[in-house]
Backbone as CSV, one residue per row, in Angstrom:
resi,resn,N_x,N_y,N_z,CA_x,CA_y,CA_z,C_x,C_y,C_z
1,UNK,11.906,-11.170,2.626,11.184,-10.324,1.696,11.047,-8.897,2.229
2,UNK,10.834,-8.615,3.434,10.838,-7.477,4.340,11.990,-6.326,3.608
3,UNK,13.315,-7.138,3.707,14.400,-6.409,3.565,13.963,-5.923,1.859
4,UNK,13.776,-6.741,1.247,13.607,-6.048,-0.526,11.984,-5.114,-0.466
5,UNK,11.608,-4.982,0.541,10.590,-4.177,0.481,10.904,-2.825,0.783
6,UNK,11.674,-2.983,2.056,12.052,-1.483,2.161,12.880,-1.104,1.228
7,UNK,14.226,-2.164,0.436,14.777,-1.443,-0.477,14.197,-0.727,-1.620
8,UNK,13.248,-1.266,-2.005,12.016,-1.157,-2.892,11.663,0.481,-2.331
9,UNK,11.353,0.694,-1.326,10.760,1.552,-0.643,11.826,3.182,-0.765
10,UNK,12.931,2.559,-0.203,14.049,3.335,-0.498,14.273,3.742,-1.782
11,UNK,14.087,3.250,-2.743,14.720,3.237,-4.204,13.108,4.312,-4.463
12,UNK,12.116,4.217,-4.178,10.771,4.742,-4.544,11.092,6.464,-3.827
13,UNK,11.514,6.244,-2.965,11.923,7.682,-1.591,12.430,8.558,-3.069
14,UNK,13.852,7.983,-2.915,15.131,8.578,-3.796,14.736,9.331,-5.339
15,UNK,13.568,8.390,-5.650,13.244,8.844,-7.436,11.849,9.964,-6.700
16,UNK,11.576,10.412,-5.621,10.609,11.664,-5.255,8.915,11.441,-5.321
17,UNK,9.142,9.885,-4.830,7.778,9.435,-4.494,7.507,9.313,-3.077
18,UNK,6.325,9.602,-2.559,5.778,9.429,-0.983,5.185,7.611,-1.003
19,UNK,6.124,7.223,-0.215,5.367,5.669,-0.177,5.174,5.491,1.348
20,UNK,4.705,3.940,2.114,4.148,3.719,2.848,3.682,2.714,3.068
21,UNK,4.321,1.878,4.039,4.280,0.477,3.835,3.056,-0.474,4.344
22,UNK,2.400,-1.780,3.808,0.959,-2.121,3.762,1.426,-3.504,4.497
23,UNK,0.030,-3.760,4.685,-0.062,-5.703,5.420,-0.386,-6.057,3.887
24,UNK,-0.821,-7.295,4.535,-1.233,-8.451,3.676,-2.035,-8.424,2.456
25,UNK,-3.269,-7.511,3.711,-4.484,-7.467,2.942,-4.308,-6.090,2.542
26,UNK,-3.332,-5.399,2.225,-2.873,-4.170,1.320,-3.225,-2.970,1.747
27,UNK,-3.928,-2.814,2.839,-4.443,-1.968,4.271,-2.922,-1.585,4.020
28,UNK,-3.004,0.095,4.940,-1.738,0.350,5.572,-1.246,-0.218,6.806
29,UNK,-0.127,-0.459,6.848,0.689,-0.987,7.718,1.033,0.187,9.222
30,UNK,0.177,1.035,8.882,0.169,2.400,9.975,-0.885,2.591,10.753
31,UNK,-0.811,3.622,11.839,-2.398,3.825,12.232,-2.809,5.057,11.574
32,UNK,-2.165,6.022,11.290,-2.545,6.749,9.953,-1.316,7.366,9.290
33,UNK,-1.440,7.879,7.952,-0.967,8.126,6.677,-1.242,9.173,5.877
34,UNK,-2.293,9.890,6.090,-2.461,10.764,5.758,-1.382,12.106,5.791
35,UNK,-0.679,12.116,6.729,0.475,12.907,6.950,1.487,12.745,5.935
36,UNK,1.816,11.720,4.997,2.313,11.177,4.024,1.911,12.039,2.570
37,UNK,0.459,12.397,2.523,0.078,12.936,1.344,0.405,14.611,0.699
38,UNK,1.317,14.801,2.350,1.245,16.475,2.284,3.337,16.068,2.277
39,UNK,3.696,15.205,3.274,4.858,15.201,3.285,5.437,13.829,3.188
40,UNK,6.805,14.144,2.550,7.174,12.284,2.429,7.856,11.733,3.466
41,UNK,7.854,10.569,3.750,8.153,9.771,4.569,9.922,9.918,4.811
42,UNK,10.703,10.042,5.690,11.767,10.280,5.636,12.990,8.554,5.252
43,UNK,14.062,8.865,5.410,14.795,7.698,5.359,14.567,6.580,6.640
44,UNK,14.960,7.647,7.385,14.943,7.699,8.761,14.014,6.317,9.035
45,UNK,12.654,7.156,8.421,10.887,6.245,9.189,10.615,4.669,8.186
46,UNK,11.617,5.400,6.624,11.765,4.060,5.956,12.165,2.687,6.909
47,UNK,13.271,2.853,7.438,14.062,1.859,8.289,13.396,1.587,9.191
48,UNK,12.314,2.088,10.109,11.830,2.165,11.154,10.347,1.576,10.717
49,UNK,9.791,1.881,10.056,8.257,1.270,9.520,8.179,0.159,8.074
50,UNK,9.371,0.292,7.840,9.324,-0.946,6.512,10.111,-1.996,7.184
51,UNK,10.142,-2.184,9.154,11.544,-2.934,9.595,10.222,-4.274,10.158
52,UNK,8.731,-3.869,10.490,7.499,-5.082,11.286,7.227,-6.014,10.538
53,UNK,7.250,-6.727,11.331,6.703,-7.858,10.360,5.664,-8.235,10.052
54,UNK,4.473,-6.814,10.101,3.497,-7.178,9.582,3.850,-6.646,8.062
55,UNK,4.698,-6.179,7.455,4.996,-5.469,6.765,5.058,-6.303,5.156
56,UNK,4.391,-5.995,4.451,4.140,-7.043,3.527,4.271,-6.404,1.964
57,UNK,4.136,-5.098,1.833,4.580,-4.430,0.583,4.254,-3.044,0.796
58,UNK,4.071,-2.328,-0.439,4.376,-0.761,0.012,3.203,-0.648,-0.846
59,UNK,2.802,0.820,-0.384,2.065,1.404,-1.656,2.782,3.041,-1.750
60,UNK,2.276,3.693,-3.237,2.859,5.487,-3.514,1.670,5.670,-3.803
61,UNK,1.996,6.794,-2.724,0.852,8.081,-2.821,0.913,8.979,-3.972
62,UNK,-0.241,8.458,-4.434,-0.439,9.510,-5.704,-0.440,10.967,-5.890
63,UNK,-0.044,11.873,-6.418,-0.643,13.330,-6.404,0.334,14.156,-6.188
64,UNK,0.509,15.505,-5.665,1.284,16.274,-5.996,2.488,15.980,-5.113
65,UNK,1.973,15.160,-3.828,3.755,14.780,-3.150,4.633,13.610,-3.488
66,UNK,3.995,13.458,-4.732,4.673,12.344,-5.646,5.108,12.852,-7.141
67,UNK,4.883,14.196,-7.047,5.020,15.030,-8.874,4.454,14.619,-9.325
68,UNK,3.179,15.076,-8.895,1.732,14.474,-9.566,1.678,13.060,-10.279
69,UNK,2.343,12.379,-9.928,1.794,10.912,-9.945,0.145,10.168,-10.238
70,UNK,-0.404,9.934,-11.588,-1.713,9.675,-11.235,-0.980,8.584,-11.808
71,UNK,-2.628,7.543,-10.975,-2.937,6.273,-11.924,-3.719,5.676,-12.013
């Protein structure tokens, strides 16, 4: 499931959303994220932080580093 998460993740990158991958309990999967809200996550950190296995789904950052994304 890992692997369709980051693709998930990837496919979210590509269409100009900031995502960021979560545990279980839907917490981030980081020690912080906030750096995410100003800039997006690269390909690069996709492969590298959507690769743990605590890694359990993603969430997108809402707002202007997502083209204003609300929801």
């Amino acid at each position: 499931m890992s692997k369709e998460i980051k693709d998930k993740a990837k496919e979210y990158l590509q269409a100009g959303l900031s995502v960021i991958p979560t545990k279980e309990d839907k917490t981030p999967a980081l020690p912080t994220w906030k750096q995410y809200q100003i800039q997006r996550i690269t390909a690069e950190e996709v492969e590298a932080l959507f690769s743990g296995g605590n890694v359990k789904g993603l969430a997108i950052i809402c707002g202007a580093i997502s083209g204003g994304l609300e929801v």
